[in-house]
matplotlib code that plots the C-alpha trace (Angstrom):
import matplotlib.pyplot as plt

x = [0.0, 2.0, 0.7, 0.9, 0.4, -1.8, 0.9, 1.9, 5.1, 6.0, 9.5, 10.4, 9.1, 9.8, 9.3, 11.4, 13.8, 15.5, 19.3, 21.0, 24.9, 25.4, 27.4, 31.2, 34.3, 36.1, 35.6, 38.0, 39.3, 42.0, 44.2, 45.5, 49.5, 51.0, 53.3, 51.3, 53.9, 54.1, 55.4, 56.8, 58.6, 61.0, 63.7, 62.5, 62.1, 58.3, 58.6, 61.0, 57.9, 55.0, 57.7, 58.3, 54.9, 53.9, 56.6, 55.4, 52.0, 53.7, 54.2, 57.0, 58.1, 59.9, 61.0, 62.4, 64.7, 67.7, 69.2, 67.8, 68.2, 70.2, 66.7, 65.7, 68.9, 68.8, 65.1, 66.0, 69.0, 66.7, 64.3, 66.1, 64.4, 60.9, 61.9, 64.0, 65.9, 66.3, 68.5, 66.5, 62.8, 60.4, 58.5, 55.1, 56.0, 57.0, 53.3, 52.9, 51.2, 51.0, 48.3, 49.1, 51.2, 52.8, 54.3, 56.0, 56.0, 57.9, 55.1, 51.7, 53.3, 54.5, 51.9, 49.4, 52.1, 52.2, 48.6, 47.7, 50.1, 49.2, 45.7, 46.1, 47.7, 44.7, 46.7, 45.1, 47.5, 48.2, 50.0, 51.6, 50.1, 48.6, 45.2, 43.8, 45.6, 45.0, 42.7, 42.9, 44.6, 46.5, 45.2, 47.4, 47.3, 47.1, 49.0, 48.1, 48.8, 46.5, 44.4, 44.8, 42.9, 42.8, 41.8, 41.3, 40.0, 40.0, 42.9, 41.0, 43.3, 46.0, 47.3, 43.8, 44.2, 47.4, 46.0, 43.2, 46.1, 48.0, 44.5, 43.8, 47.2, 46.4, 43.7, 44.3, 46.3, 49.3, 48.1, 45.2, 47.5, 47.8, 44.1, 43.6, 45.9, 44.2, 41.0, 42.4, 43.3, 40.6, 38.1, 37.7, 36.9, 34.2, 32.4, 32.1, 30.2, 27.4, 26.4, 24.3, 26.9, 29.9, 28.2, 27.6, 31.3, 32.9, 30.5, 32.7, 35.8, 35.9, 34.2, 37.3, 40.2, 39.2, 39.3, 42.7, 44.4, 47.6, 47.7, 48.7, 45.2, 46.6, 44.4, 43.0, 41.5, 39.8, 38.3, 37.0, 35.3, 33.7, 32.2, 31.3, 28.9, 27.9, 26.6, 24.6, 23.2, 19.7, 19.4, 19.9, 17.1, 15.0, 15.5, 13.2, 14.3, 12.0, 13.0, 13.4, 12.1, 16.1, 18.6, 21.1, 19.2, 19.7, 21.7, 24.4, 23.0, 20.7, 23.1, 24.9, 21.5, 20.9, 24.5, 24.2, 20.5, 20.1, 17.0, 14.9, 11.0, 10.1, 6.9, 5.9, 6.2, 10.3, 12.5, 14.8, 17.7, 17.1, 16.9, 20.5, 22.4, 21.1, 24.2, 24.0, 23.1, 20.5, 17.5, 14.4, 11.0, 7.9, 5.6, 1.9, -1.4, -3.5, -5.5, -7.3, -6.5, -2.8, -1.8, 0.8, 0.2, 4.1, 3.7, 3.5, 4.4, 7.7, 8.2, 7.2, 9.4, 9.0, 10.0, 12.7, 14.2, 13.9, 15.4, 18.7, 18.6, 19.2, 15.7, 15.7, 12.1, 12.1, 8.7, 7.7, 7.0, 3.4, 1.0, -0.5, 2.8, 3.9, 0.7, 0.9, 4.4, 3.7, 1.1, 4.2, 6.4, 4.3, 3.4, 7.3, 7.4, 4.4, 6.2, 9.4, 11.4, 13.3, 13.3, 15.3, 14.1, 16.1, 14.2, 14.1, 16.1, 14.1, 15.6, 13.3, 10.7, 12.2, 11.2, 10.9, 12.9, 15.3, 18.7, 20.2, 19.5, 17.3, 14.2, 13.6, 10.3, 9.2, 7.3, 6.0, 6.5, 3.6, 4.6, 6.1, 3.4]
y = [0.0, 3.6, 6.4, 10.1, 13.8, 16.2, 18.4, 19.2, 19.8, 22.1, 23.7, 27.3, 29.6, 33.2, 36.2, 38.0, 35.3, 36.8, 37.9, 35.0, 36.3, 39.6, 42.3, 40.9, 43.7, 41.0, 37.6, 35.8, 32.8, 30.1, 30.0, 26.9, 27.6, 24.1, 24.2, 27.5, 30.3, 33.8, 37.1, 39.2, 42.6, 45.0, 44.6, 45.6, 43.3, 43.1, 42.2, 39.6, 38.2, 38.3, 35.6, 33.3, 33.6, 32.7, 30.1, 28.5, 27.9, 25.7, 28.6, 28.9, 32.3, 34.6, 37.8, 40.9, 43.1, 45.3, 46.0, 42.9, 43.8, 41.3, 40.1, 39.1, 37.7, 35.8, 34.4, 33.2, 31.4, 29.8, 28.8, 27.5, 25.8, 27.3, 30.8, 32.7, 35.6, 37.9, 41.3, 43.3, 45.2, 43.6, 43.2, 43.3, 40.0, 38.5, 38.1, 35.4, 32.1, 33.5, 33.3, 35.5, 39.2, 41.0, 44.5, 46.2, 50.1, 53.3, 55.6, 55.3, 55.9, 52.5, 50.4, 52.1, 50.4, 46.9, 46.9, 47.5, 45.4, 42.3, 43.0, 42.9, 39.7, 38.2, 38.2, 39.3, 41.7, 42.6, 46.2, 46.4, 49.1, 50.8, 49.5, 51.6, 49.1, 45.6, 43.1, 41.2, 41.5, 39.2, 38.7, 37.8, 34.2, 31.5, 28.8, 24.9, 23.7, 21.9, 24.2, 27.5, 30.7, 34.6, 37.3, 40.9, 44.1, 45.1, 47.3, 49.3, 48.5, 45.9, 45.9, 44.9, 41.9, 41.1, 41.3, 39.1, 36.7, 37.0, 35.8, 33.2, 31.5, 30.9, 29.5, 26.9, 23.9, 22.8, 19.3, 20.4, 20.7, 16.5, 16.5, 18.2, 15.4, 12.8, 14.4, 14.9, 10.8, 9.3, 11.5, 9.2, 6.1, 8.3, 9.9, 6.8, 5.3, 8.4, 11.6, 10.7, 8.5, 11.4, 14.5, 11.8, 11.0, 14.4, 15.7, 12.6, 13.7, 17.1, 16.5, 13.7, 16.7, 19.1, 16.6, 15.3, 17.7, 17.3, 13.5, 12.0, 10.6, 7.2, 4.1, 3.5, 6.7, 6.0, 2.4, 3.5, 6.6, 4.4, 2.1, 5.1, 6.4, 2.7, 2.3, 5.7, 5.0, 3.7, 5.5, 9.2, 11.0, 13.9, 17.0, 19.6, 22.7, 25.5, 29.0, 31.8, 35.6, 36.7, 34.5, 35.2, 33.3, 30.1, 27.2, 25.8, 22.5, 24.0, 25.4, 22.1, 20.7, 23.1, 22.6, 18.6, 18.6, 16.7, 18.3, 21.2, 21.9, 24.7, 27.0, 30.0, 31.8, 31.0, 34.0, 33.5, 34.7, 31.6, 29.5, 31.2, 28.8, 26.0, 24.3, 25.4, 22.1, 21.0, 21.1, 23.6, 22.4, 24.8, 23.1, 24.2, 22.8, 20.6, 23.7, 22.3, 25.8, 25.3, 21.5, 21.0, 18.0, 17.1, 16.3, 12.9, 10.2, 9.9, 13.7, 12.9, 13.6, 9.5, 8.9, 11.0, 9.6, 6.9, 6.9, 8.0, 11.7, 14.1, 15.8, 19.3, 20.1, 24.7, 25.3, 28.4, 28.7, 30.0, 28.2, 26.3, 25.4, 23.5, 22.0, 20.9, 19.6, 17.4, 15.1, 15.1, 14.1, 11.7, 10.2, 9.1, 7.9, 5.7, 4.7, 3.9, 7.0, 8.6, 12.7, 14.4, 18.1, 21.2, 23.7, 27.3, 29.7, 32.8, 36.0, 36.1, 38.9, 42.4, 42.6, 39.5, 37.6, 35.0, 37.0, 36.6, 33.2, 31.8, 29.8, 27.0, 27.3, 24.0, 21.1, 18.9, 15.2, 14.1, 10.2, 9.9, 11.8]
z = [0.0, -0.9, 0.7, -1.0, 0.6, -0.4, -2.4, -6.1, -7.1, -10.5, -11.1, -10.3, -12.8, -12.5, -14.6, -14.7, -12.8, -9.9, -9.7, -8.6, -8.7, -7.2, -9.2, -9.4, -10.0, -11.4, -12.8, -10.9, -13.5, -13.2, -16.1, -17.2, -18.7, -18.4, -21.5, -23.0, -23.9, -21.9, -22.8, -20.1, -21.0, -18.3, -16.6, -12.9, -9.8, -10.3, -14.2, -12.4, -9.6, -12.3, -14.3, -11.9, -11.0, -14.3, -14.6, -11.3, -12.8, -16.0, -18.7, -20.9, -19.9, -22.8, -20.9, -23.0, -21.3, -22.5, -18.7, -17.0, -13.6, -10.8, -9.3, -12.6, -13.5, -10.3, -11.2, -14.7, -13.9, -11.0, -14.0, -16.1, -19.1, -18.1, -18.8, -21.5, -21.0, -24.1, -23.7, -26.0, -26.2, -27.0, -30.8, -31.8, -33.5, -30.1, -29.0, -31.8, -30.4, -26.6, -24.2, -22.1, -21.9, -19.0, -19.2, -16.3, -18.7, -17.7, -18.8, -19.9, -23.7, -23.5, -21.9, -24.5, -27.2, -25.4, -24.6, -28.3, -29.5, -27.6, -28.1, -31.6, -31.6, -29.9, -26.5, -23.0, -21.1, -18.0, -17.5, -13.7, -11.6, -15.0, -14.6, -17.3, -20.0, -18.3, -19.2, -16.2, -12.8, -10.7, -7.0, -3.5, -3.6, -1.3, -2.4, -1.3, -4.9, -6.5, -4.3, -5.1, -3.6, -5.2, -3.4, -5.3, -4.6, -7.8, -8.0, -4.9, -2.1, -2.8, 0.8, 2.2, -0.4, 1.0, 4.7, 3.9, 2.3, 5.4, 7.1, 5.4, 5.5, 9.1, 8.2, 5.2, 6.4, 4.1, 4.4, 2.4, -0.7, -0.4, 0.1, -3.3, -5.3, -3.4, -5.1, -8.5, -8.1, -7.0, -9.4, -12.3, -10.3, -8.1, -10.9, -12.6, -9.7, -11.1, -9.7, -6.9, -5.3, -6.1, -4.5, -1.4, -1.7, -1.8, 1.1, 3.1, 1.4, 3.1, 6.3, 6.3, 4.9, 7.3, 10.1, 9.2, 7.5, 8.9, 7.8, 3.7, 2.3, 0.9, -0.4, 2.6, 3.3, 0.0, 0.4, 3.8, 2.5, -0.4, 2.1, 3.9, 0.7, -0.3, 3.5, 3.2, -0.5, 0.6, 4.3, 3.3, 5.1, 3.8, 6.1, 6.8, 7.4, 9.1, 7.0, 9.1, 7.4, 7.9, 6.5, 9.1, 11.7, 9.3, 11.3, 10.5, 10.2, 8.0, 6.1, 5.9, 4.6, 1.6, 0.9, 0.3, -1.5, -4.4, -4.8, -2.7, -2.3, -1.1, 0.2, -2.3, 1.5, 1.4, 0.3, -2.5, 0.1, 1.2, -1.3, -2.4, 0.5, -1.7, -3.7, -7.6, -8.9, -6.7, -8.5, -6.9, -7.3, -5.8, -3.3, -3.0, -1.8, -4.5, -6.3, -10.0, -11.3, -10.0, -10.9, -12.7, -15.4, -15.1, -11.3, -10.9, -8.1, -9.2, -8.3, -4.2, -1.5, -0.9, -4.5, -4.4, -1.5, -2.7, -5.8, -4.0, -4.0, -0.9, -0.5, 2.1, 2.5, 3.2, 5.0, 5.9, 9.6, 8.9, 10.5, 6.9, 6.4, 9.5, 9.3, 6.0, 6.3, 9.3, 7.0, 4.8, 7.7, 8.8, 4.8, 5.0, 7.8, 6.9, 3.9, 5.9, 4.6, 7.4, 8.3, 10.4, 11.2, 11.6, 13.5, 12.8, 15.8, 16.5, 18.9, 22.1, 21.9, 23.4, 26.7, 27.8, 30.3, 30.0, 29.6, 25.4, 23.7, 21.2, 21.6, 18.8, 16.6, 14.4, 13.4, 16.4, 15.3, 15.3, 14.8, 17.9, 19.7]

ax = plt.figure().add_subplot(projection="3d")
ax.plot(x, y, z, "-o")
ax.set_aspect("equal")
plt.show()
């Protein structure tokens, strides 16, 4: 005997959709170089830094410079093989088969002539502190190779860049440079296993990294966090998650929740603010009460919170906390339960009212659970 709930589900449909990236300065991009070539011209300590820089990342580095200076003389012997020192200025014919440019220009006269010159080759440029001729900028990095992290301001305040560096250097374990290659390994073997099974995986993976960041992931680390997945395939609850009006009072297991979903149903009262914490790929489906005027053909049995569950994916059920709502979601609740699918509830935080007593805190607001009353 299956047992449904009064609901219907459609997909999101907005007009006009809302904003779902906020305004960016910058589109921060990671380059791949390995074996590219890349044109660097000046002789100065920071023509020197941008080369290795670039060299570091797998480019083959041509540098043009009359009067090299020692730094940069120091740099290229370091280099060796990877980078090419030429005592001479630079040619418009130099930017042939490039992918990238980097000037370090005396005078805005110049970096208008190496600008132009790599841009008519097809080349994007970079001009040091001459903003006004760059197509892109280079940010304060944090370094945990294969993990890599860029922090820009967009030319605004570079030292602020630097500071939040500086920050998050304290916070980024080296070990998590090991964790990365243990990803970029093991990849091809987890996504074959298919997507359901690979976001499950990778959720493991990092709860796994973070808590042993200091140690070398090795083949071990790998079976046990297949087993892991493979024990978790069938028993992954739906959650249901009681939206708060202001997304700051969100938990963090709640956050955690939107973070993992497969898929997300959601109240017409949840705001999109909300919604945003949900992972990009999840898929967002609209819940409302069965209305003839309102059904939506598509929705069919296989679209249920049971079925979905069931089927593997990682359902978060958003419910507003109006009254309708709760009450609507506990027939849901106990619908699974009935059909043996398993939900966990993450209750929504609300501040105390002013004036009452009590002292600072938070009281919990949610669905009562009606199957075990």
């Amino acid at each position: 005997m299956s047992i449904e709930f009064p609901v219907t589900l459609s997909l999101i449909r907005s007009d006009p959709p809302p904003a779902r990236i906020a305004p960016l300065a910058r589109l921060p991009v990671f380059l791949k170089l390995d074996g590219r070539r890349a044109v660097v011209a000046g002789a100065s300590a920071a023509a020197g830094w941008k080369a290795e820089l670039l060299a570091a990342a797998g480019a083959h580095v041509d540098v043009y410079a009359p009067d090299p200076s020692a730094e940069l003389l120091t740099i290229a012997s370091g280099v060796r093989g990877v980078l090419n020192l030429h005592a001479r200025p630079w040619a418009p014919a130099d930017f042939a088969n490039a992918a990238i440019a980097v000037g370090a220009c005396d005078d805005d006269g110049e970096a208008a002539r190496f600008a132009a010159a790599a841009r008519a080759a097809g080349v994007p440029v970079n001009v040091i502190d001459r903003p006004a001729f760059c197509d892109f900028a280079f940010g304060a990095i944090v370094n945990r190779s294969p993990l890599v992290i860029g922090v820009s301001t967009d030319g605004a305040a570079p030292v602020f860049a630097q500071a939040i560096r500086a920050r998050l250097e304290t916070l980024i374990p080296h070990g998590f440079a090991r964790w990365a290659e243990a990803a970029a390994r093991w990849r091809p073997h987890v996504q074959a296993l298919g997507r359901g099974f690979a976001a499950r995986f990778w959720e493991k993976f990092a709860a796994r990294a973070v808590a042993h960041a200091h140690m070398s992931p090795n083949e071990g680390d790998l079976q046990a966090l297949l087993a892991a997945t493979n024990g978790d395939r069938a028993t992954a609850p739906a959650t249901v998650v009681v939206a708060p009006d202001d997304p700051e009072l969100l938990t963090l297991r709640a956050v955690r929740a939107l973070q993992s979903a497969d898929v997300v149903l959601f109240d017409r009262e949840v705001g999109a603010a909300i919604l945003d914490f949900a992972r990009r790929e999840a898929r967002r489906m609209l819940v409302g009460p069965t209305d003839p005027l309102a059904v939506n053909k598509r929705a069919t049995h296989e679209t249920s919170m049971i079925a979905l569950v069931r089927a593997g994916r990682r359902v978060v059920r958003l419910v507003s906390g109006q009254a309708a709502s709760i009450a609507r979601t506990e027939e849901e609740i106990a619908a699974c339960r009935a059909a043996g699918v398993m939900v966990e509830m993450v209750p929504q935080l609300i501040p105390p009212p002013q004036g009452e007593g009590g002292g600072p805190g938070y009281q919990q607001s949610g669905i009562r659970d009606r199957s075990s009353a």
